[in-house]
C-alpha positions as CSV (number, residue, x, y, z in Angstrom):
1,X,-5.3,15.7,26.3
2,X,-7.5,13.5,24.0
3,X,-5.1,11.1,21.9
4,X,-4.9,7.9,19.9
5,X,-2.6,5.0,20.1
6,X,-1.5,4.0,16.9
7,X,0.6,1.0,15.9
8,X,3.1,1.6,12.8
9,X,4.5,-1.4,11.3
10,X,8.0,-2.1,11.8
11,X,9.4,-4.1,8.9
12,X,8.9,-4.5,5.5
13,X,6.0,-1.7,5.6
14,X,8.0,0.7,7.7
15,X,10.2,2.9,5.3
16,X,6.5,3.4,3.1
17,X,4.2,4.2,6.4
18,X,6.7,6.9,7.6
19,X,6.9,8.3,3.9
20,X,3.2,8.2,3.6
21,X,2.6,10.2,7.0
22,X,5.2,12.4,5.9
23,X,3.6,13.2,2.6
24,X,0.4,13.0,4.8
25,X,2.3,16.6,6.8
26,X,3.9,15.2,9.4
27,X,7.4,14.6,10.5
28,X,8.1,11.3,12.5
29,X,11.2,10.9,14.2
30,X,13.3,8.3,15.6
31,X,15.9,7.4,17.8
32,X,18.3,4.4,16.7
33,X,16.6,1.4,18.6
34,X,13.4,3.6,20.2
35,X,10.0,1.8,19.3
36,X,8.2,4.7,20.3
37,X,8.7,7.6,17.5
38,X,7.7,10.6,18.6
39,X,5.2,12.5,15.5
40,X,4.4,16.0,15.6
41,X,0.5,15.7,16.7
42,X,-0.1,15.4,20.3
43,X,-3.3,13.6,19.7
44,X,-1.3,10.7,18.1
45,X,1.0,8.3,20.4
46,X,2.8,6.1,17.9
47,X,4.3,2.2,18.5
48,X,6.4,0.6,16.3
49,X,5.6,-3.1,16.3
50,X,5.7,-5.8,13.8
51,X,2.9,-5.3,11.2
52,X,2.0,-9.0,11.9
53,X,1.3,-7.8,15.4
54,X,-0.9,-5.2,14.9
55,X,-4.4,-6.4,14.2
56,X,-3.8,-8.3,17.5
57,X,-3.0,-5.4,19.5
58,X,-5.7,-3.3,18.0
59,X,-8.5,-6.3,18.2
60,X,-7.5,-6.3,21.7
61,X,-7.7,-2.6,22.6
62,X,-4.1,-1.9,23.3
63,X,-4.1,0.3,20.5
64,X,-6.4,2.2,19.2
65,X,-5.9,1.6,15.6
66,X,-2.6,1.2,13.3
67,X,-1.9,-0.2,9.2
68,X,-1.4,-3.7,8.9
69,X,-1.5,-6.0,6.0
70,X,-4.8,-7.4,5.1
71,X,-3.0,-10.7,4.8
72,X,-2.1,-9.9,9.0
73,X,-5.8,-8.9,9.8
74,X,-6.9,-12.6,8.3
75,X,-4.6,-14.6,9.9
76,X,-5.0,-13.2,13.1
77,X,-8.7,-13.3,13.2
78,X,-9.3,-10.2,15.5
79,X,-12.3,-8.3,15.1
80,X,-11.1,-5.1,13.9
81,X,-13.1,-2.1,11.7
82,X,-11.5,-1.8,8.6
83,X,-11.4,1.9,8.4
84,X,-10.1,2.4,4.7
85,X,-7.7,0.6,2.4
86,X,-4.6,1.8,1.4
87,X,-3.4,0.1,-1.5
88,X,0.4,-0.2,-0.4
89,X,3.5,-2.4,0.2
90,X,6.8,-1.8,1.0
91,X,7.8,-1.0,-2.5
92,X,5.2,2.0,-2.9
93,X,1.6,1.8,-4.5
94,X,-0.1,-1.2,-5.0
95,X,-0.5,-5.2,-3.6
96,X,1.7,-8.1,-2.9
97,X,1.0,-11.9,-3.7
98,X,1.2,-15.0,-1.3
99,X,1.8,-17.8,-3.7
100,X,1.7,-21.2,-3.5
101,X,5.2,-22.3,-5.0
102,X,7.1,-25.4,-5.4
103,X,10.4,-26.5,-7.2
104,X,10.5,-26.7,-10.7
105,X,10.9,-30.5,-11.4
106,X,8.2,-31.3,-8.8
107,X,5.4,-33.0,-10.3
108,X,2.6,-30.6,-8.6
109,X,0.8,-28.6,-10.8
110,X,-2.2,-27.5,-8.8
111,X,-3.5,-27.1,-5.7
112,X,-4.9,-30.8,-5.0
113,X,-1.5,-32.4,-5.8
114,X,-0.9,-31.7,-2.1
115,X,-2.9,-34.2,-0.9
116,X,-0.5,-35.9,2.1
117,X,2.4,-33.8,1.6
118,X,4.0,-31.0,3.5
119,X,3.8,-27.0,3.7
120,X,5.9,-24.5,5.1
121,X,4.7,-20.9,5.5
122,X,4.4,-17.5,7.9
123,X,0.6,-17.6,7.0
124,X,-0.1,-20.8,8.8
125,X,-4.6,-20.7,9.3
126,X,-5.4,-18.6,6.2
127,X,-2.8,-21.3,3.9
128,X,-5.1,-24.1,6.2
129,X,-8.0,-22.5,5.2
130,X,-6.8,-22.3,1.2
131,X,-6.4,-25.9,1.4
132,X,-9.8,-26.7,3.1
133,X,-11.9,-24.9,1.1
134,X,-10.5,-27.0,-1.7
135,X,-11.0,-30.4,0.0
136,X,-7.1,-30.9,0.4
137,X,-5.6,-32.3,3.8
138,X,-1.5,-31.5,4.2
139,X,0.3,-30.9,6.7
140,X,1.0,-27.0,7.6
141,X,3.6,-26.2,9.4
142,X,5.0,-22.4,10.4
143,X,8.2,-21.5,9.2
144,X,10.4,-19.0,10.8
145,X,12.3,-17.5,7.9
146,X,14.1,-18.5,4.8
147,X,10.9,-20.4,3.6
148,X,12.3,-20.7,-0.1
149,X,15.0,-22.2,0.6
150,X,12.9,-25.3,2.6
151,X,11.8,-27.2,-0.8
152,X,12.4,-30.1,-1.5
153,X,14.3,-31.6,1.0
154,X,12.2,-29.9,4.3
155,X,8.3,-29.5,2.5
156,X,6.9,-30.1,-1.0
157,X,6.0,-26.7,-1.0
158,X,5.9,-23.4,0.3
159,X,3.1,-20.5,0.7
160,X,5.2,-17.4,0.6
161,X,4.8,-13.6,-0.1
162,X,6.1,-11.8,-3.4
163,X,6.3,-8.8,-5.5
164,X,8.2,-9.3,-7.7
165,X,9.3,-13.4,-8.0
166,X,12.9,-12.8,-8.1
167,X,13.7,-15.1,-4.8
168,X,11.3,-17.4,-5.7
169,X,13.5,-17.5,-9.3
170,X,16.4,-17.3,-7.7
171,X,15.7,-20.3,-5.3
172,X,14.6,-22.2,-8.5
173,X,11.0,-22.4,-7.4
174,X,7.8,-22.3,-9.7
175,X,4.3,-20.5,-8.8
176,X,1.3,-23.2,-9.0
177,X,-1.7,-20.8,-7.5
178,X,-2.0,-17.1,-5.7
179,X,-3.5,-17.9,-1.9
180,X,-4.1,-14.3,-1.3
181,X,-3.6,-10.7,-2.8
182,X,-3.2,-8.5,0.1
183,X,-2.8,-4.5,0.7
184,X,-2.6,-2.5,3.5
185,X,-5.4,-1.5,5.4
186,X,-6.2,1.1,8.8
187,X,-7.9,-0.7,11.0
188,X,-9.8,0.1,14.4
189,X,-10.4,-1.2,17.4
190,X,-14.1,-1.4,17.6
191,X,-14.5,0.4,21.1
192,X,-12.1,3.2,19.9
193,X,-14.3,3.5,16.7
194,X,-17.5,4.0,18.6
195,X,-15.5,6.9,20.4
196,X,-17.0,10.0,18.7
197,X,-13.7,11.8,19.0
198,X,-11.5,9.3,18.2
199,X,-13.4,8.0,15.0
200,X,-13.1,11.3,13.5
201,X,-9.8,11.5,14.2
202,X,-9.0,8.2,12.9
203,X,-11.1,9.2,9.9
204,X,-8.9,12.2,9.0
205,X,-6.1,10.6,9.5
206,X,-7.2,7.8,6.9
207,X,-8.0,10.7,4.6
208,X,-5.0,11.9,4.8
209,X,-3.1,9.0,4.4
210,X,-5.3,8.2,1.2
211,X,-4.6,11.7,0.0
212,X,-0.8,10.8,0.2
213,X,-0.8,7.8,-1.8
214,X,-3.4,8.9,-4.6
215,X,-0.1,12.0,-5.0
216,X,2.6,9.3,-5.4
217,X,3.9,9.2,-8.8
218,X,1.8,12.6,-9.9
219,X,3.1,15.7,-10.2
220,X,0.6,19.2,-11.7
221,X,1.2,20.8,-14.4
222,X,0.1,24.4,-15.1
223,X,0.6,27.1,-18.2
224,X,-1.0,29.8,-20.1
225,X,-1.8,30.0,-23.6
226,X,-3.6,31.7,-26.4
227,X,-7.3,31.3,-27.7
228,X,-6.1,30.3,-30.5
229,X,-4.1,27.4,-29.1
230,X,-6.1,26.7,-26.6
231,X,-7.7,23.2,-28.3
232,X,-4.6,22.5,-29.6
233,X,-2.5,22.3,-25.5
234,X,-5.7,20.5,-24.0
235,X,-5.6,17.8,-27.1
236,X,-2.3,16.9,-25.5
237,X,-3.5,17.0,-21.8
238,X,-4.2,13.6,-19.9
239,X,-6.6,14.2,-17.1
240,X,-7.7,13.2,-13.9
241,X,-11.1,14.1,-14.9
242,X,-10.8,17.7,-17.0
243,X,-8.2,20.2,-17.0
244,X,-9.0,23.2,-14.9
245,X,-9.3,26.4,-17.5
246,X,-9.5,29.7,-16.4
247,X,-9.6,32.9,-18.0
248,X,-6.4,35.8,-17.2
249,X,-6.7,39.3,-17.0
250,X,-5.0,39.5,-20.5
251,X,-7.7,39.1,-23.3
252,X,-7.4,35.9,-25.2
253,X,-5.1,34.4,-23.0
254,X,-6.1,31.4,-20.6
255,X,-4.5,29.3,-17.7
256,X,-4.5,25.6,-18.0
257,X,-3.4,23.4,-14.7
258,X,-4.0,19.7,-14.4
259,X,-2.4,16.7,-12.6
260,X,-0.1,13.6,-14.6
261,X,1.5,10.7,-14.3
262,X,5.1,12.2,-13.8
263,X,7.1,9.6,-15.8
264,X,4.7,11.3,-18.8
265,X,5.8,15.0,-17.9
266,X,8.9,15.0,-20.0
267,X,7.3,13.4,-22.3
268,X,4.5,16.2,-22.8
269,X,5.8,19.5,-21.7
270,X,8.0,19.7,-25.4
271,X,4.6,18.8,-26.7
272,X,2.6,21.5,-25.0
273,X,5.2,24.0,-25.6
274,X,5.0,22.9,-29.4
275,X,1.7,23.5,-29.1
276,X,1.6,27.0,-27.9
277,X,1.6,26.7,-24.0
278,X,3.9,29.2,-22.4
279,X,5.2,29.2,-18.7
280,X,4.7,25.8,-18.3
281,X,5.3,24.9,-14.7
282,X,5.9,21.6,-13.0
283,X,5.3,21.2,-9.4
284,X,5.5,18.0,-7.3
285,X,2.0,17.0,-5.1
286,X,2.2,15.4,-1.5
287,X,-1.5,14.7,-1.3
288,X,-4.4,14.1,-3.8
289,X,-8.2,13.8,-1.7
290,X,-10.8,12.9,-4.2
C-alpha cells in the first residue's frame, strides 16, 4: 500500500497539530513514550519528532512531508516545498514573535547597539543573518534553554520566541526589534512532491488541515423567520460573505444559516430572537474550506 511519511512536531506545536488533525477527521493515538502514533489512515505513517527537526528530515527525504515552524524551515536551510501555510502556534490560530530583547536598564535601544557584544539564542544563522543584513558584527552563540534568564551577566542580549511577553516581563527584559514573525507551514520533500500520488495526497491533507483551522473559534448559526422580519434578523447577521436564505415549504416563512465568530453568539441570538427569528440553532463546525 501507497503511504506518506509524515513528521508531527513534538513540543510546543504538538497538543495544536493533534487537535487540528482531529478537527481535520481523524483520531491519533498514542502510547505514553511511543514516537510513532498510530492515525487512522493507512496511507499516512506518522513520526513524532521535534518541530525543529523536521524541515531537516523532510529536505532530506526521510519523510515525506510534516508542519514545522517557518522560523524551523529558515534556520535549517533545507530545500523543502512549502505546500500551504497554516497560520498556527501552540496557543491556537495565529503567529509567534522572535524578538530581540535585552534588560531594561541596558543602554541598547536598537539593533546596531550590538556592535561587539554578545547574543544568546535557539535561532543561531537566521539571528546571524538579522544582524548582517544590518551591518552589525556580535558574537552569536546557541543557547540550550532558559535563554531569558542569560542577560546581563552571560550575553547583552537575547533573540528569543514569544506570544505573549509574559517571561520576557517576568525576567525583567525589554523588546528592542521583532527578528522574525513565524507560523506554521506543511512542507514537502521535493521528490515526494513530484510523486503524482503523493502530491495529491499531501494536498488534501493540507486542505484539510486548513479547513480545520479556518472552523476554530466559529460556530453556524441557523433559524427560520417571517417575511416580514426577514430584513430585520439579517440586519443583525455578521457574515462570512452572505447569509444563506432559503425559502420553506410554509408560505412567508424563510430559513436563514450563516457562520460567526462564537464569542458573538450569545451576544446575537437574544438579538435575533428579538428580532423575529424562531428555532434558532447553534451548532459547533470542525472544518471551514473556502
Amino acid at each position: 500500500m501507497k503511504k506518506i511519511k509524515f513528521g508531527l512536531p513534538k513540543g510546543s506545536l504538538e497538543r495544536m497539530s493533534v487537535e487540528l488533525f482531529q478537527r481535520a477527521g481523524y483520531t491519533i493515538k498514542r502510547e505514553e513514550r511511543a514516537y510513532n502514533p498510530s492515525i487512522d489512515d493507512d496511507e499516512i505513517e506518522l513520526v513524532l519528532i521535534r518541530t525543529q527537526e523536521i524541515p531537516l528530515y523532510v529536505g532530506k527525504g526521510i519523510l515525506d512531508a510534516g508542519l514545522s515552524g517557518y522560523d524551523w524551515i529558515l534556520e535549517r536551510g533545507m530545500k523543502v516545498e512549502k505546500v500551504k501555510q497554516l497560520s498556527y502556534s501552540k496557543k491556537g490560530p495565529g503567529k509567534v514573535k522572535w524578538v530581540l530583547a535585552v534588560p531594561v536598564a541596558s543602554s541598547i535601544q536598537k539593533p546596531e547597539h550590538l556592535q561587539g557584544k554578545r547574543v544568546a539564542t535557539e535561532l543561531v544563522e537566521v539571528t546571524r543573518n538579522y544582524l548582517k543584513q544590518r551591518g552589525v558584527k556580535a558574537e552569536v552563540e546557541f543557547s540550550w534553554g532558559a535563554t531569558e534568564v542569560k542577560p546581563p551577566l552571560l550575553v547583552d542580549a537575547i533573540v528569543e520566541l514569544t506570544e505573549t511577553g509574559r517571561s520576557l516581563r517576568a525576567n525583567n527584559l525589554r523588546i528592542v526589534d521583532i527578528v522574525l514573525e513565524s507560523t506554521t507551514w506543511l512542507i514537502a520533500n521535493p521528490s515526494s512532491w513530484k510523486d503524482k500520488w503523493k502530491k495529491e495526497k499531501i494536498k488534501s491533507l493540507g486542505i484539510l488541515l486548513e479547513g480545520a483551522i479556518n472552523g476554530m473559534g466559529k460556530v453556524g448559526l441557523k433559524l427560520n423567520v417571517s417575511e416580514e422580519n426577514l430584513q430585520k434578523v439579517i440586519g443583525h447577521l455578521p457574515a462570512l460573505r452572505r447569509p444563506t436564505i432559503s425559502p420553506l415549504s410554509e408560505k412567508g416563512w424563510w430559513a436563514v444559516e450563516t457562520i460567526i465568530d462564537e464569542l458573538k453568539a450569545r451576544e446575537l441570538i437574544p438579538k435575533l430572537k428579538k428580532a423575529g427569528g424562531e428555532g434558532i440553532v447553534e451548532y459547533p463546525l470542525n472544518k471551514i474550506v473556502y
